[in-house]
Backbone as CSV, one residue per row, in Angstrom:
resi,resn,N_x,N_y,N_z,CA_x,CA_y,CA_z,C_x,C_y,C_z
1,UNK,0.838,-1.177,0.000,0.000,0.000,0.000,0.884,1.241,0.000
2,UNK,0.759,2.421,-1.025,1.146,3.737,-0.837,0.586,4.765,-0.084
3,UNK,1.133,5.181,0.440,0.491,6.345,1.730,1.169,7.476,1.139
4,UNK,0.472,8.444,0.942,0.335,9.799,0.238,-0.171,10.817,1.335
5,UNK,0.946,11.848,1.728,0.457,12.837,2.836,0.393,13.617,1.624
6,UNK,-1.144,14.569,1.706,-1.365,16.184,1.360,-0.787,17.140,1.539
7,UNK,-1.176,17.800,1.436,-1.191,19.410,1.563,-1.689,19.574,3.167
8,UNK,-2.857,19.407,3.282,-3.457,19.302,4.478,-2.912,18.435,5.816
9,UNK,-2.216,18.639,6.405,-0.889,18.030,6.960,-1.939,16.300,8.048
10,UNK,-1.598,15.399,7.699,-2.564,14.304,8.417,-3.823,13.726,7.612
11,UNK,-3.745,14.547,6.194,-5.179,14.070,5.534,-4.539,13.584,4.539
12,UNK,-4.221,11.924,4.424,-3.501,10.700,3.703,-4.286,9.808,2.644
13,UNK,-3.554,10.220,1.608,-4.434,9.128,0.574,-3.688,7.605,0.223
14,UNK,-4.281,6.966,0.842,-3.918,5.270,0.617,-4.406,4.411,-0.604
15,UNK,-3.533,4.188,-1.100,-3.153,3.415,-2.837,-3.058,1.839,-2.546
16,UNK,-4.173,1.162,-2.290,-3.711,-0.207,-2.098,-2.798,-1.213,-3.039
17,UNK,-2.082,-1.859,-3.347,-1.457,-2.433,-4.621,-2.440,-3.638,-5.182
18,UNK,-2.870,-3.631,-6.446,-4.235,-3.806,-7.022,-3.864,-5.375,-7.276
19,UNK,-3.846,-6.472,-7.399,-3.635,-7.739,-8.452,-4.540,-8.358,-9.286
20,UNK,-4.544,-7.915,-11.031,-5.269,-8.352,-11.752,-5.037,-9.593,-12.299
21,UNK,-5.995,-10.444,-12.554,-5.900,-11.753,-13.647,-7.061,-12.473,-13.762
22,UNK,-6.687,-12.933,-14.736,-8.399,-13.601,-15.400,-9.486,-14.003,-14.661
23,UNK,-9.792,-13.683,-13.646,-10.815,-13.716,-12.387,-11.485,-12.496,-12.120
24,UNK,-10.558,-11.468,-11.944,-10.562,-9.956,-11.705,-9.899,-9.628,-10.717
25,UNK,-9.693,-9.190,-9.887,-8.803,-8.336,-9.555,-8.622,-8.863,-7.447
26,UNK,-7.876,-8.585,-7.165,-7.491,-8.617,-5.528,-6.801,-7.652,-4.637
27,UNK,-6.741,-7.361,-3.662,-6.141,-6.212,-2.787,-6.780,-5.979,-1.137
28,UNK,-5.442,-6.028,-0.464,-5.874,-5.836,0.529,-6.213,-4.352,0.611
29,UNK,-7.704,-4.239,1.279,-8.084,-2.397,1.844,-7.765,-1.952,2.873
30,UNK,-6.683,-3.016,3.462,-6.493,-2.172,4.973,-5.221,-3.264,5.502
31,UNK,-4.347,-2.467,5.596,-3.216,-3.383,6.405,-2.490,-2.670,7.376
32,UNK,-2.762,-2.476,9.306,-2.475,-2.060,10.143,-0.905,-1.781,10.139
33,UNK,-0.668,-3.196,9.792,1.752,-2.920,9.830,1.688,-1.596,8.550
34,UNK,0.840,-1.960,7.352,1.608,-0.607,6.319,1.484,0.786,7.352
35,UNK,0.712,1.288,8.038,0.557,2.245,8.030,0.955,2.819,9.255
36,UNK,1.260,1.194,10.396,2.324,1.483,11.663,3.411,1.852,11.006
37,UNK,4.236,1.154,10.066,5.161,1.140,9.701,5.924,2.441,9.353
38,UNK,4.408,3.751,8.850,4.975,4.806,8.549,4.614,5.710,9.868
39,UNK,4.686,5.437,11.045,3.660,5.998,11.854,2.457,6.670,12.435
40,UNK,1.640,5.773,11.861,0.240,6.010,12.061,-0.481,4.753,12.712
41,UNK,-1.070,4.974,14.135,-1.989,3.881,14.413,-3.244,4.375,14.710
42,UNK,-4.365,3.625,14.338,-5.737,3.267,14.858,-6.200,2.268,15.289
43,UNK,-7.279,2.632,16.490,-8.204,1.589,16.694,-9.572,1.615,16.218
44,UNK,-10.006,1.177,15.110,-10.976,1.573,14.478,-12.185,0.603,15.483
45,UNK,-13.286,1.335,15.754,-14.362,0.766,16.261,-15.348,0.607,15.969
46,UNK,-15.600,1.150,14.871,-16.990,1.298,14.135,-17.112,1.240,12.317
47,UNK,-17.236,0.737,11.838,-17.388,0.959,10.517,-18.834,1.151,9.827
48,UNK,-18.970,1.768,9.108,-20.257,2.992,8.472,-20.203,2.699,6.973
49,UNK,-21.572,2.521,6.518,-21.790,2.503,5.304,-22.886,3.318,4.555
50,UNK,-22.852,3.640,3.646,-24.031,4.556,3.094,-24.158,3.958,1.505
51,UNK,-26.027,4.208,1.231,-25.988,3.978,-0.298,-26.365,5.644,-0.815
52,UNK,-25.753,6.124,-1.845,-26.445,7.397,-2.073,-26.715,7.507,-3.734
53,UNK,-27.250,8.201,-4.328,-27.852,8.035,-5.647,-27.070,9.572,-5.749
54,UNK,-26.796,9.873,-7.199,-26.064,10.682,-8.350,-26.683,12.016,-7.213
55,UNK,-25.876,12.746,-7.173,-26.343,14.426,-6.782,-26.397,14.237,-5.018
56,UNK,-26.963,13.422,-4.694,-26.749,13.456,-2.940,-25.159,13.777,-2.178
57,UNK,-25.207,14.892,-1.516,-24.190,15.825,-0.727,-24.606,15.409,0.818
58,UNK,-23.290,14.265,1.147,-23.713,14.461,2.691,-22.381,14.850,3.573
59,UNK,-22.861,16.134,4.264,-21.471,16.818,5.221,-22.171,18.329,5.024
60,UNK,-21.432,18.710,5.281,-20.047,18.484,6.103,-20.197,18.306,7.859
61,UNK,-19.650,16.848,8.263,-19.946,16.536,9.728,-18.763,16.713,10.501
62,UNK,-18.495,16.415,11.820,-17.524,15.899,12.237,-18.399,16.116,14.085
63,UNK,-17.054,15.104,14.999,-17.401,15.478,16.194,-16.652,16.292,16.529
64,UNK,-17.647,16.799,17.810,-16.392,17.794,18.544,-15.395,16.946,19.669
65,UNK,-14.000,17.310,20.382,-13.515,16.604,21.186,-14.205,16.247,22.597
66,UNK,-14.306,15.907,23.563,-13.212,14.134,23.358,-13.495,13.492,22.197
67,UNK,-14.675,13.181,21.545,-15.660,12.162,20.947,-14.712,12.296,19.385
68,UNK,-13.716,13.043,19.022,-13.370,13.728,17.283,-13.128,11.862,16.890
69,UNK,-13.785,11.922,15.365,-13.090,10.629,15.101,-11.909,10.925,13.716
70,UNK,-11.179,9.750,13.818,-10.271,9.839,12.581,-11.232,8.713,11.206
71,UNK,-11.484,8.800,10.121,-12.021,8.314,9.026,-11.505,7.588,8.375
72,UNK,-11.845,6.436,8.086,-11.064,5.773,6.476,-11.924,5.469,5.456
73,UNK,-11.794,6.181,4.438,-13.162,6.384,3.842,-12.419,5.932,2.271
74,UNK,-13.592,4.678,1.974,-13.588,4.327,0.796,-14.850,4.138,-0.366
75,UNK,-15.080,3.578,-1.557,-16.149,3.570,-2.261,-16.089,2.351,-2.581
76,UNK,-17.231,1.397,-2.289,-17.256,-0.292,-2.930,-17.766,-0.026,-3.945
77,UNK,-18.462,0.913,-4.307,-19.395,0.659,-5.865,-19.426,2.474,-6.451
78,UNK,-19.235,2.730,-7.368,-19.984,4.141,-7.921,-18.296,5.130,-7.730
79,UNK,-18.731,6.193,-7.687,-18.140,7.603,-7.671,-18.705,8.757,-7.009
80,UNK,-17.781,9.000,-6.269,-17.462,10.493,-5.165,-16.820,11.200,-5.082
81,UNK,-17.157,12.526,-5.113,-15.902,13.225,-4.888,-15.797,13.310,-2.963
82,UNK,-14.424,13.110,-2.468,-14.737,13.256,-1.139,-13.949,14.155,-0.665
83,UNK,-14.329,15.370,0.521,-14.291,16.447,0.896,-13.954,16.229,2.327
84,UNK,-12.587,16.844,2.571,-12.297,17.075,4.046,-11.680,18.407,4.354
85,UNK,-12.501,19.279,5.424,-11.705,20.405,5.996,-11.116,20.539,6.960
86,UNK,-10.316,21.567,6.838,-9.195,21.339,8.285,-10.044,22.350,9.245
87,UNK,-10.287,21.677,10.617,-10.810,22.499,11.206,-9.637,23.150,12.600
88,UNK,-8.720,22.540,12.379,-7.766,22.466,13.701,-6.923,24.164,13.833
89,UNK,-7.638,24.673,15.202,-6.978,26.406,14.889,-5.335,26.607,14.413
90,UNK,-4.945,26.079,15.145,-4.069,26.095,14.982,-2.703,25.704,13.654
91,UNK,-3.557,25.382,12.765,-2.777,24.500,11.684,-2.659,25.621,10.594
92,UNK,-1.629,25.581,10.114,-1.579,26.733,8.785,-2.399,26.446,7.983
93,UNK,-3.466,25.383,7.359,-4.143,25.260,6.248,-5.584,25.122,7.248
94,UNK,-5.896,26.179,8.158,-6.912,25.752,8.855,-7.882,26.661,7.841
95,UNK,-9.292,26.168,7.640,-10.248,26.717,6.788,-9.960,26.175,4.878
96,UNK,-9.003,25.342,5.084,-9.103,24.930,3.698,-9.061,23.733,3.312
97,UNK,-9.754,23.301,2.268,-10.576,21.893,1.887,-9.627,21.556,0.902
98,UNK,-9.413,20.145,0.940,-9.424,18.929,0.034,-10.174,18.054,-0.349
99,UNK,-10.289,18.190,-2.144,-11.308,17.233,-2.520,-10.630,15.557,-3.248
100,UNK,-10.510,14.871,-2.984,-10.375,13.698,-3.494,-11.652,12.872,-4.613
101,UNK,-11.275,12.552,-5.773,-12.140,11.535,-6.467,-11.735,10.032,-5.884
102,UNK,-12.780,9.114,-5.179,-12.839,7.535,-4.404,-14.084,6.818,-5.839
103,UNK,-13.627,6.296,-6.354,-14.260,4.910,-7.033,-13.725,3.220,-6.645
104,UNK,-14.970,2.884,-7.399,-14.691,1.884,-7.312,-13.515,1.218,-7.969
105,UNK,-13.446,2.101,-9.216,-12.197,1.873,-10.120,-10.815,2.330,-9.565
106,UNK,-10.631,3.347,-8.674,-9.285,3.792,-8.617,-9.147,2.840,-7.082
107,UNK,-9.964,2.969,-6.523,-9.484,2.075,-4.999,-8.726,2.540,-4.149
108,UNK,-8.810,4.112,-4.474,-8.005,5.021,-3.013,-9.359,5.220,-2.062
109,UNK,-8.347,5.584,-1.238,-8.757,5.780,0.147,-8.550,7.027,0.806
110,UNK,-9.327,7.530,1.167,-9.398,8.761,2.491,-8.714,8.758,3.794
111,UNK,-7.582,9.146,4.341,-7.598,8.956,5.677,-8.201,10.202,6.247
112,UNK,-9.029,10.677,7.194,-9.329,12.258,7.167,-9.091,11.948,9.137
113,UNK,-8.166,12.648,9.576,-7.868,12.686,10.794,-8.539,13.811,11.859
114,UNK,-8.466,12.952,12.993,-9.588,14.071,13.920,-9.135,15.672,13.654
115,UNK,-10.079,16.634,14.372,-9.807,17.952,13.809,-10.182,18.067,12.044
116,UNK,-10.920,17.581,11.225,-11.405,17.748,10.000,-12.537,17.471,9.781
117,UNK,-13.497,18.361,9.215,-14.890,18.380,8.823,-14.761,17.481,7.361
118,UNK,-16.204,16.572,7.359,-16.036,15.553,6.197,-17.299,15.090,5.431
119,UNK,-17.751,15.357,4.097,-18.684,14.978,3.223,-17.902,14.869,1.633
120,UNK,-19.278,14.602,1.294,-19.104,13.834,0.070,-20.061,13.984,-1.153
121,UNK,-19.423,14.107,-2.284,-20.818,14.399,-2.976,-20.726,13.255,-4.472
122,UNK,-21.894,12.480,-4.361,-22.374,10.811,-5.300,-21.723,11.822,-6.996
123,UNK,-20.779,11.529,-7.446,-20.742,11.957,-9.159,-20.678,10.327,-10.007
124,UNK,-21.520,9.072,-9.612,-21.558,7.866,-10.588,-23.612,8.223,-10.180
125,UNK,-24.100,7.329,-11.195,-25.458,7.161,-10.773,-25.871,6.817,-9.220
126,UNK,-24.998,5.878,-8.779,-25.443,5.598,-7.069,-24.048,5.332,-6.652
127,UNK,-23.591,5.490,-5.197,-22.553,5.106,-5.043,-22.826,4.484,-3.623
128,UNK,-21.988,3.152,-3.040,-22.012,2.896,-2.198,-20.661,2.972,-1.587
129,UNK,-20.474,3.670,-0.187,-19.224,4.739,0.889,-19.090,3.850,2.218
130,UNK,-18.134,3.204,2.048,-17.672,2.757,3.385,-16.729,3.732,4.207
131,UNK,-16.679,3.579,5.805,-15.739,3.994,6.207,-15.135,3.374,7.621
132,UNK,-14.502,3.339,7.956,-14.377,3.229,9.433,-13.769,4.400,10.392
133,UNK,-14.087,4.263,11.265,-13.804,4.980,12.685,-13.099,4.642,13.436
134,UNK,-12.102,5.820,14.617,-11.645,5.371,15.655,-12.396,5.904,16.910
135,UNK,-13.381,6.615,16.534,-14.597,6.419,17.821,-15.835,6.255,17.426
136,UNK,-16.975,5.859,18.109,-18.260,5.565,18.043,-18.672,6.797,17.885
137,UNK,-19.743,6.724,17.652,-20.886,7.755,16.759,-21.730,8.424,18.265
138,UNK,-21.768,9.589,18.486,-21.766,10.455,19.918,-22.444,11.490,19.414
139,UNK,-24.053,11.104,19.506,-24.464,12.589,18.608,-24.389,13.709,19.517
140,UNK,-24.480,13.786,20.655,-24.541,14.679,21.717,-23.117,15.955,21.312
141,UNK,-22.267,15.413,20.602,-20.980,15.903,20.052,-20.876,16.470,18.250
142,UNK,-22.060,15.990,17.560,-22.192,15.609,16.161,-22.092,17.319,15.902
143,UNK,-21.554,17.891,14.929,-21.711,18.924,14.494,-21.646,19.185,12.627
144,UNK,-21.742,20.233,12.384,-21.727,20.403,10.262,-21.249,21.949,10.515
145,UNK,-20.902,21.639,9.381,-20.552,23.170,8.230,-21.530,22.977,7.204
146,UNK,-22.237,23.941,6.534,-23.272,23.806,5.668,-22.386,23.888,4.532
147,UNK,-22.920,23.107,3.497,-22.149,22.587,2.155,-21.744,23.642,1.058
148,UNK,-22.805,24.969,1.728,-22.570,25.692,0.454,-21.984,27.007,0.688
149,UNK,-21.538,26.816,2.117,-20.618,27.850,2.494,-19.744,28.740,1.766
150,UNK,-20.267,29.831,1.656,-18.978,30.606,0.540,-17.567,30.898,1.062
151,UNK,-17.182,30.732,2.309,-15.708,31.190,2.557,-14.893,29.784,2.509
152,UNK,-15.847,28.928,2.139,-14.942,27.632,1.874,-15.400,27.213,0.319
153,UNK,-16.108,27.794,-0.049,-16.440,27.673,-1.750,-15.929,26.473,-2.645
154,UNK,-16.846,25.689,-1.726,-16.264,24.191,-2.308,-16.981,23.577,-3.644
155,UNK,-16.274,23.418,-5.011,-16.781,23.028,-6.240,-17.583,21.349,-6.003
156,UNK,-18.456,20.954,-5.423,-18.952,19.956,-5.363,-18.956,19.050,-6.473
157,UNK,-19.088,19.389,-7.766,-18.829,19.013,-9.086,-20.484,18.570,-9.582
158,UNK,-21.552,18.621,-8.675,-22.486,18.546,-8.877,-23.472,19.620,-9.496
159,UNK,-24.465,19.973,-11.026,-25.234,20.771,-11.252,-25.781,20.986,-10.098
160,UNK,-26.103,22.271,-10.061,-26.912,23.079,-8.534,-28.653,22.084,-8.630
161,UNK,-29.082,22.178,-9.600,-30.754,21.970,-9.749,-30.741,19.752,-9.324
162,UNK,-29.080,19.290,-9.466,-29.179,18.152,-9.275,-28.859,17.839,-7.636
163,UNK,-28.572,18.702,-7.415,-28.007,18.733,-5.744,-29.307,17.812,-4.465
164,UNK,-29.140,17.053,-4.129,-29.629,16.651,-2.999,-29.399,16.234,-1.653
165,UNK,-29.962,16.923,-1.064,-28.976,17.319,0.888,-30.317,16.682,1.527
166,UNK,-30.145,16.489,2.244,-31.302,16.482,3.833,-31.342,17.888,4.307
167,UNK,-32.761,18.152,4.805,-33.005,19.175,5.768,-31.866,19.174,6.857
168,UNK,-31.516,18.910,7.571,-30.426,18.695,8.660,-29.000,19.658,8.483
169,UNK,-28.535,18.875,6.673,-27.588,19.316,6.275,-27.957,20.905,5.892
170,UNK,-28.466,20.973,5.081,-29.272,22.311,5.096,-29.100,23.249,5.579
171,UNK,-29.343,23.181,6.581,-29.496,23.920,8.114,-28.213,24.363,8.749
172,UNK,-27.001,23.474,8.555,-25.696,23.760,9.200,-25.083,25.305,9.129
173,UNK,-24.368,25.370,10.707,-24.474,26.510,10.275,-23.224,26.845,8.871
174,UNK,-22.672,27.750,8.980,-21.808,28.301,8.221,-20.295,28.550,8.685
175,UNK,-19.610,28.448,8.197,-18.151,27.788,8.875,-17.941,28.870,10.044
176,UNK,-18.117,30.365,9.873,-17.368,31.476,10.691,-18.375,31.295,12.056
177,UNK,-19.441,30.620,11.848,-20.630,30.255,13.135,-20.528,28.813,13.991
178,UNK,-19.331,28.271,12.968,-19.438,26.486,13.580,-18.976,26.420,14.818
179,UNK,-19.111,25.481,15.998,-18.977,25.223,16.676,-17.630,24.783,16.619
180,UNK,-15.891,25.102,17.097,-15.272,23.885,16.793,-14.233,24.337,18.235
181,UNK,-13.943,23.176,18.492,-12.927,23.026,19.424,-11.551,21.898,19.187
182,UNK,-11.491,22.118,18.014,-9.669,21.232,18.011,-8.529,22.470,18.059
């Protein structure tokens, strides 16, 4: 597996090594030594799945601390673009987003580490989004940035009239109003 640090200092894109042959294809999605090896550990506790159809935008979430989780976010089926912001005050790239394309075809991976706000927006007809966690799901902690925030003016890649959010998401506030404590 290749581990790819960003721009965004902790937000890692993982390249599993693919093996094709007349069957189709093999790869491990997760190997704990690759990524001790470069120093990084998790205890992932939870893993999360979603089905979403072409135009559905879900985020931008994250928790607040103690509860912050770190992400490993992949796509079993379809196409996403996936979106992580740095929310951590202190970090020189704090307030600015990375977008990653996750298919089923390319087989990268998201690492999005605590301190980062995280959604996603479906660009195949449906896509199905795995991820795992290193903490459980704490809504009492759950917070958003609303998607269409202009001081983070994020190109979703989605037509506006195709866009589909939940009321919830909707509603979030707006980054200079968010709640954040990393």
């Amino acid at each position: 597996m290749t581990i790819e640090q960003t721009e965004l200092e902790g937000l890692l894109i993982l390249k599993p090594k693919v093996f094709y042959d007349n069957r189709g294809y093999f790869f491990e999605s997760f190997n704990e030594r690759d990524l001790r090896s470069q120093g990084y550990h998790f205890t992932w506790v939870q893993d999360n799945q979603s089905k979403s159809s072409f135009g559905v935008i879900r985020g931008l979430h994250y928790q607040l601390e103690p509860f912050a989780q770190t992400k490993l976010v992949r796509v079993l089926s379809g196409k996403i673009l996936d979106i992580a912001v740095d929310l951590r005050k202190k970090s020189p790239t704090f307030g600015k987003w990375k977008g990653i394309v996750l298919s089923d075809d390319n087989f990268l991976q998201l690492l999005i580490p605590k301190g980062f706000a995280h959604g996603f927006a479906v660009l195949s007809k449906e896509a199905i989004v795995f991820y795992k966690c290193d903490e459980y799901y704490h809504p009492g902690t759950e917070r958003g940035i609303r998607y269409t925030d202009p001081a983070l003016n994020i190109d979703w890649q989605v037509p506006e009239e195709k866009i589909l959010v939940s009321e919830k998401d909707r509603l979030l506030p707006l980054f200079e109003k968010a709640e954040i404590n990393f």
